[in-house]
C-alpha positions in Angstrom: 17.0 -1.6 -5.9 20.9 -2.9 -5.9 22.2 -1.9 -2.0 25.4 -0.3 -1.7 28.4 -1.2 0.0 26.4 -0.4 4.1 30.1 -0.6 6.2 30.7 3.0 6.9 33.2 5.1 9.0 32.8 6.2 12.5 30.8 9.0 13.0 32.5 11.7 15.1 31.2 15.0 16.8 33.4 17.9 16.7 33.0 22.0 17.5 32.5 22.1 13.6 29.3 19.5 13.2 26.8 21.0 11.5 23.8 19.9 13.6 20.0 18.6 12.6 17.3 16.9 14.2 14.1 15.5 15.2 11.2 17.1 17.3 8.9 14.9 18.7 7.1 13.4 21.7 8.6 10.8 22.1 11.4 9.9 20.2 12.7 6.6 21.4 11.0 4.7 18.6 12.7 7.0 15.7 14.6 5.4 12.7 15.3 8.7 11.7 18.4 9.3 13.2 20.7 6.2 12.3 19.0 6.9 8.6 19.9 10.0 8.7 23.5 9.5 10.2 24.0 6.6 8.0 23.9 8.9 5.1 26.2 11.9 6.7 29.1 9.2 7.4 28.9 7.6 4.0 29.8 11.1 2.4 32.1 12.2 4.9 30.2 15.0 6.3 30.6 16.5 9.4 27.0 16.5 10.2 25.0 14.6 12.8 20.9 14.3 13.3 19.5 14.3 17.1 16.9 13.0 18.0 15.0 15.9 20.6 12.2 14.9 22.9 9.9 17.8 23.1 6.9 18.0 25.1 4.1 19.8 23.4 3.7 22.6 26.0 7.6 23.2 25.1 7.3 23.5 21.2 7.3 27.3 20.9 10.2 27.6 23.0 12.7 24.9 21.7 12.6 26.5 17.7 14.1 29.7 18.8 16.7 27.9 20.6 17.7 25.5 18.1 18.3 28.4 16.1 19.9 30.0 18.5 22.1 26.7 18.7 23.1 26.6 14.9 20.9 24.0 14.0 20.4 23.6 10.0 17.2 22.4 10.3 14.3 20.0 12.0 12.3 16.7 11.2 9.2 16.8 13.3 6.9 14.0 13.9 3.9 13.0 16.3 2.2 15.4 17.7 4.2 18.3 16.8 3.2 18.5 12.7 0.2 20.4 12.8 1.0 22.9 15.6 4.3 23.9 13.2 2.3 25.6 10.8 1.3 28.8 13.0 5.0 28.7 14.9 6.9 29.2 11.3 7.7 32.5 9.4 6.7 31.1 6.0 4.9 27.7 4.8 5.5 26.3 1.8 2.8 25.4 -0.7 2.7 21.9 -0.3 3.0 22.0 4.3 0.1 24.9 3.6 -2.3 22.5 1.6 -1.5 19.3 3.4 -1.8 21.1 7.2 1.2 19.5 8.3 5.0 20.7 8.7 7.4 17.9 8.8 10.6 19.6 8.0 11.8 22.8 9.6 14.7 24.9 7.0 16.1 27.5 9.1 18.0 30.5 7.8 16.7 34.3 7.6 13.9 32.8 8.0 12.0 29.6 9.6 10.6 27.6 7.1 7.9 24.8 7.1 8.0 21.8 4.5 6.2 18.8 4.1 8.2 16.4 2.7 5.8 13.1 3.0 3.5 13.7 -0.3 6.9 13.8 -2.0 8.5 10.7 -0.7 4.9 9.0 -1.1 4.6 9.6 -4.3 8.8 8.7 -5.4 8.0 5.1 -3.5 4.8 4.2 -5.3 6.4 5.0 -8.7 9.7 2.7 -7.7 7.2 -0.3 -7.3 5.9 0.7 -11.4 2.7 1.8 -10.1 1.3 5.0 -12.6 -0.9 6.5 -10.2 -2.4 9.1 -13.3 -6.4 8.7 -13.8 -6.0 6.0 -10.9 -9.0 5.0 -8.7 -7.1 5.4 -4.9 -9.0 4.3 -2.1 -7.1 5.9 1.3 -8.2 4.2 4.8 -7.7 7.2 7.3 -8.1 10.9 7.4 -5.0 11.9 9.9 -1.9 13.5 8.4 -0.2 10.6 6.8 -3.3 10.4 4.4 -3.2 14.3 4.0 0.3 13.7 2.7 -0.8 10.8 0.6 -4.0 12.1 -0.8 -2.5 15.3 -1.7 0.1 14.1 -3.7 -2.4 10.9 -5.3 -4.3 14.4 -6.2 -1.8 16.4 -7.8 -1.3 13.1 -10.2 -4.5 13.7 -11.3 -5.9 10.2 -9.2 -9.6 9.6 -8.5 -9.3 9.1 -4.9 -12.0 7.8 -1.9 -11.4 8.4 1.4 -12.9 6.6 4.1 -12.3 7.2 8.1 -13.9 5.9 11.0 -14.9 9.6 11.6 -16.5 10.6 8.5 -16.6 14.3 9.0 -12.4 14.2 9.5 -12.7 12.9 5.6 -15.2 15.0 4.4 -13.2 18.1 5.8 -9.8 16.7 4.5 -11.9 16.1 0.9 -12.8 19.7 0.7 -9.5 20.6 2.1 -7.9 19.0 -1.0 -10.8 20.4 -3.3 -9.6 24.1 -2.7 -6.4 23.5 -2.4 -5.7 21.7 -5.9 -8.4 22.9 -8.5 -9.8 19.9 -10.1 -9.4 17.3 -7.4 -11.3 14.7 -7.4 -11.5 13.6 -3.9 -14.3 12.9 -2.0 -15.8 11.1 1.5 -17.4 7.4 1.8 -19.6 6.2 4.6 -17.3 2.8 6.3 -20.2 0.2 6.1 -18.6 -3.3 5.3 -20.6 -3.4 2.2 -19.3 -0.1 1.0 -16.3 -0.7 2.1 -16.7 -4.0 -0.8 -17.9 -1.9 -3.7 -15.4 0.7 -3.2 -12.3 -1.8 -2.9 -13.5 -4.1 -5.9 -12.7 -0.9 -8.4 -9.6 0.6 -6.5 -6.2 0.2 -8.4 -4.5 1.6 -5.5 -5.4 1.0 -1.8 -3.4 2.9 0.8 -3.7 2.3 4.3 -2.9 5.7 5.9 -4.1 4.7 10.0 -1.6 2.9 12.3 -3.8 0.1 12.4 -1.4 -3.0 13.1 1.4 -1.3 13.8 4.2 -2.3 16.1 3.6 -3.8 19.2 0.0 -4.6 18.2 0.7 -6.3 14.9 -2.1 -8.3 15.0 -5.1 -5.4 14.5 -6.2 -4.5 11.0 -8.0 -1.7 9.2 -9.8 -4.4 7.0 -13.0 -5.7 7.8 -12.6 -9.5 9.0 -14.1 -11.8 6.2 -14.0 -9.1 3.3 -12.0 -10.6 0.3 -9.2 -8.2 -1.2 -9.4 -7.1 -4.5 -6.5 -9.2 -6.2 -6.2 -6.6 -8.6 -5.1 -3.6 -6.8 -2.1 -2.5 -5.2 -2.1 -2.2 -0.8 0.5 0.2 -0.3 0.8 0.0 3.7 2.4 2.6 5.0 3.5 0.8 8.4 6.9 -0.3 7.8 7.3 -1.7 11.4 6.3 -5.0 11.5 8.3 -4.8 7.3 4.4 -7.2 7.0 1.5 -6.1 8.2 -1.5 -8.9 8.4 -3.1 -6.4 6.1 -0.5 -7.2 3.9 -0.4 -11.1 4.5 -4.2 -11.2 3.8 -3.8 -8.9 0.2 -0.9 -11.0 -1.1 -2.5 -14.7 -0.3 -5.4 -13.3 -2.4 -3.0 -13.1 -5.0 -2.7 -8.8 -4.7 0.5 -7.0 -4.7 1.7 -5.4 -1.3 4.3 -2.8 0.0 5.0 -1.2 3.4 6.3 2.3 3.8 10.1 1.7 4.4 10.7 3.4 1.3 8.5 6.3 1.9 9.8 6.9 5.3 13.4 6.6 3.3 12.6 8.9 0.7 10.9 12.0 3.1 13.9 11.7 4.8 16.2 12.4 1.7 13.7 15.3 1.0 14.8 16.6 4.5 18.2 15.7 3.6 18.5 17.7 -0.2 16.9 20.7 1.3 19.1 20.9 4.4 22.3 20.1 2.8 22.1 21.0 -1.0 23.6 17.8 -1.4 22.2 14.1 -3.4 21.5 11.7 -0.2 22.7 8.1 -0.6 19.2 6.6 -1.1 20.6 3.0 -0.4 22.6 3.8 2.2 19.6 5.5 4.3 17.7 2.2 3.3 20.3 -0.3 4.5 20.4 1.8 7.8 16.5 1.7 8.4 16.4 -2.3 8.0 19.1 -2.5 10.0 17.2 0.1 13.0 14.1 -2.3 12.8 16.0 -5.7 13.2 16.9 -4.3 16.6 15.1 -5.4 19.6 12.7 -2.5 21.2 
């Protein structure tokens, strides 16, 4: 992807910013906001995103006051996405199926989105990958692999899911089951061996756990010893360290590997269409992401 021109004007708060935000607890870590404010000050909008530290306890109260506030709208992130879902006055399809609200509309109403499955799905077709008829193997059950599983299913992928707790998979498999008919989605024992047999036919492996995230880069969800298949796809959706030693280990084998920069970039310009009507600056919210993860912690 060609980056755009990344010097933009100085953002500037006024009594006419439109205001929108992040939920979460914490929110120190976020590269939400400069992504977000990166992409208002490219097209001259008087907007700003704020990051809002919200303890759990505190949830119910803080959406009728950012309301109250004039607030467009709301990102929410850890632990806040599933407790959205009974706190909204409408779901949408895709937040209802997936369990998860990660995007708060407000207006007459209070509505829940889910905007991961969508920005998932957009960053594993940029890197050429078809995921139709695909055999997907997804390493977690949490709600980045609802997101990922659910949109891998509506392509009409074959899909495996193993988790450490096997009944969190088997429940997110028949989740997915009555949620999209035809899904074919179902639960693995995590056995090394099976773990061998499964990856040696994947086209697609997704690690959906935080395994090796930032600070403890040097954990993995793959068992020590076990080859990766060179001819499947890791799509790693840490994007902090930008290379996971999951990743290291699939490309010396000669695989192909990506990190989830670009699906954290494209939920975000999900958030973006749906709060502002308006086409986000895809590059622009990129540039500003690299940039947040350069900087020191």
């Amino acid at each position: 992807m060609m980056m755009q021109n990344t010097s933009l004007p100085q953002l500037s708060i006024t009594g006419h910013t439109q205001l929108v935000g992040l939920l979460g607890w914490p929110v120190e870590h976020s590269i939400s906001p400069p992504m977000h404010n990166a992409a208002f000050a490219s097209l001259g909008m008087d907007w700003c995103y704020l990051p809002f530290a919200v303890r759990p306890e505190a949830l119910a109260e803080a959406l009728p006051g950012a309301r109250a506030l004039g607030l467009r709208g709301l990102n929410a992130t850890v632990p806040h996405k599933q407790a959205l879902l009974s706190l909204v006055d409408e779901l949408t399809p895709e937040a209802r199926a997936i369990g998860a609200v990660n995007t708060l509309l407000f207006g007459d109403r209070m509505v829940g989105h889910n905007t991961d499955a969508a920005g998932f799905m957009r960053a594993l077709r940029e890197t050429g990958f078809r995921p139709e008829g695909c055999r997907a193997l997804v390493l977690g059950a949490g709600g980045a692999a609802r997101a990922v599983s659910y949109g891998l299913a509506n392509a009409g992928a074959r899909i495996t899911l193993l988790n450490r707790t096997p009944e969190r998979a088997i429940a997110l498999a028949a989740d997915l089951q009555a949620a999209i008919p035809g899904a074919d989605v179902r639960a693995a024992p995590l056995p090394q061996m099976q773990i061998g047999l499964l990856a040696a036919k994947a086209d697609l492996i997704v690690n959906a756990t935080s395994v090796g995230m930032w600070p403890h880069t040097d954990a993995m969800p793959w068992p020590e010893g076990l080859p990766f298949p060179e001819r499947a796809l890791l799509f790693d959706l840490i994007y902090n360290p930008p290379e996971t030693r999951l990743m290291a280990q699939a490309r010396a084998q000669g695989a192909r590997a990506e990190n989830g920069l670009m699906m954290l970039v494209h939920q975000g310009a999900e958030a973006f269409r749906l709060w502002t009507g308006v086409e986000p600056p895809v590059d622009i919210m990129q540039a500003a992401c690299l940039r947040a993860i350069r900087l020191p912690h």
